[in-house]
C-alpha positions as CSV (number, residue, x, y, z in Angstrom):
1,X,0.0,0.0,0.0
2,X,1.7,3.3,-1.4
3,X,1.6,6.4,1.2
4,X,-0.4,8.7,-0.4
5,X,-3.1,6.2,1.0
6,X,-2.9,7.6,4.2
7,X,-3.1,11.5,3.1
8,X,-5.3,13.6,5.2
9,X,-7.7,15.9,3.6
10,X,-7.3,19.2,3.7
11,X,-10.3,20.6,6.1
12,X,-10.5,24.1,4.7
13,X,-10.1,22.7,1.0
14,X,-13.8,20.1,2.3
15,X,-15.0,23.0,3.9
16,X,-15.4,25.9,1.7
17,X,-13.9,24.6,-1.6
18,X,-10.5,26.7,-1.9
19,X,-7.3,25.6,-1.3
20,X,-5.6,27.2,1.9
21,X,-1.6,28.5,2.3
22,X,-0.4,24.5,3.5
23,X,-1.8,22.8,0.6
24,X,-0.1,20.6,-0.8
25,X,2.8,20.2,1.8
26,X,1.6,16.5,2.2
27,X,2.3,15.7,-1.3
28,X,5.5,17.7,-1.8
29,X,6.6,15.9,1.6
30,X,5.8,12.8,-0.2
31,X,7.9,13.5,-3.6
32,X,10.4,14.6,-1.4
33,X,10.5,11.2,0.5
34,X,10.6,9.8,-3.0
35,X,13.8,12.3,-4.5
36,X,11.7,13.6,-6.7
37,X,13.7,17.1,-5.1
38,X,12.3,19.6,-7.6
39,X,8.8,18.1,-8.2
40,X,8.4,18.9,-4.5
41,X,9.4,22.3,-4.8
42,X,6.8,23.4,-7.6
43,X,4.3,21.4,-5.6
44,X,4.8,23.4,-2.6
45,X,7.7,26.3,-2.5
46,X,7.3,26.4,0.4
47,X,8.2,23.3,1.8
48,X,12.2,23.3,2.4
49,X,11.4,27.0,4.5
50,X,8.2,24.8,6.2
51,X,11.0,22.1,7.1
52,X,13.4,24.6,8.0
53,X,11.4,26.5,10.3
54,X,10.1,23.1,12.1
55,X,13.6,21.9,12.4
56,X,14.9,25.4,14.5
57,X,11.1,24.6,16.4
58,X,12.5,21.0,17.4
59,X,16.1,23.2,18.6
60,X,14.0,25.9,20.6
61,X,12.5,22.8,22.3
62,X,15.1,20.3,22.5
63,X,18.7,22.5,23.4
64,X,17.7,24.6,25.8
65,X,21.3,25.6,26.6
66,X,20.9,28.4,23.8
67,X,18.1,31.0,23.3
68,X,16.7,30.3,19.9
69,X,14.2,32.4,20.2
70,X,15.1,35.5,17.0
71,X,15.9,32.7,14.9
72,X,12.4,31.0,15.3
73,X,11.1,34.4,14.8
74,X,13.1,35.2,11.2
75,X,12.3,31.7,10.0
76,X,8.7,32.2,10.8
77,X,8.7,35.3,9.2
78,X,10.3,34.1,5.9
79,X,8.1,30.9,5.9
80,X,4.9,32.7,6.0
81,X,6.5,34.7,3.1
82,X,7.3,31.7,1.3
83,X,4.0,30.5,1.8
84,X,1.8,33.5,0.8
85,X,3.7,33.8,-2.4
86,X,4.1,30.4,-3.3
87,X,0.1,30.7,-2.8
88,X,0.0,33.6,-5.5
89,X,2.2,31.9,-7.6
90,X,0.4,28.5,-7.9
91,X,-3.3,30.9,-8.3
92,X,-2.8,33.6,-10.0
């Protein structure tokens, strides 16, 4: 059984019938399980920033020895960038 069995729906998508800023993460996160490196990225642009910013999230968490806290900020920042435009890009 392939994983893109186990994809969730997107709720806003069900909901009101318009695609919202994360999707499409699933099935980037899936091409990029399968190498398919560049296929992820026009899937979702947004997805290295997405894993990015989640990985210094696991840090602020995990190492509390240093305050990681302006770098969670600035990679928050640019990932909501990268998601808005890669939103604008994919619709209009």
């Amino acid at each position: 059984m392939s994983l893109e069995h186990y994809m969730l729906p997107c709720p806003f998508k069900t909901l009101f019938g318009i695609e919202c800023l994360g999707c499409g993460f699933q099935r980037a996160l899936f091409l990029l399980f399968q190498g398919e490196f560049l296929a992820a990225f026009k899937m979702y642009p947004a997805l290295y920033s997405t894993l990015l910013f989640l990985g210094f999230i696991l840090l602020y968490y995990f190492d509390k020895s240093k305050n990681y806290t302006k770098l969670l900020w600035i990679s928050g920042i640019l990932n909501a960038l990268f998601m808005v435009a890669g939103y604008w890009y994919k619709h209009f």
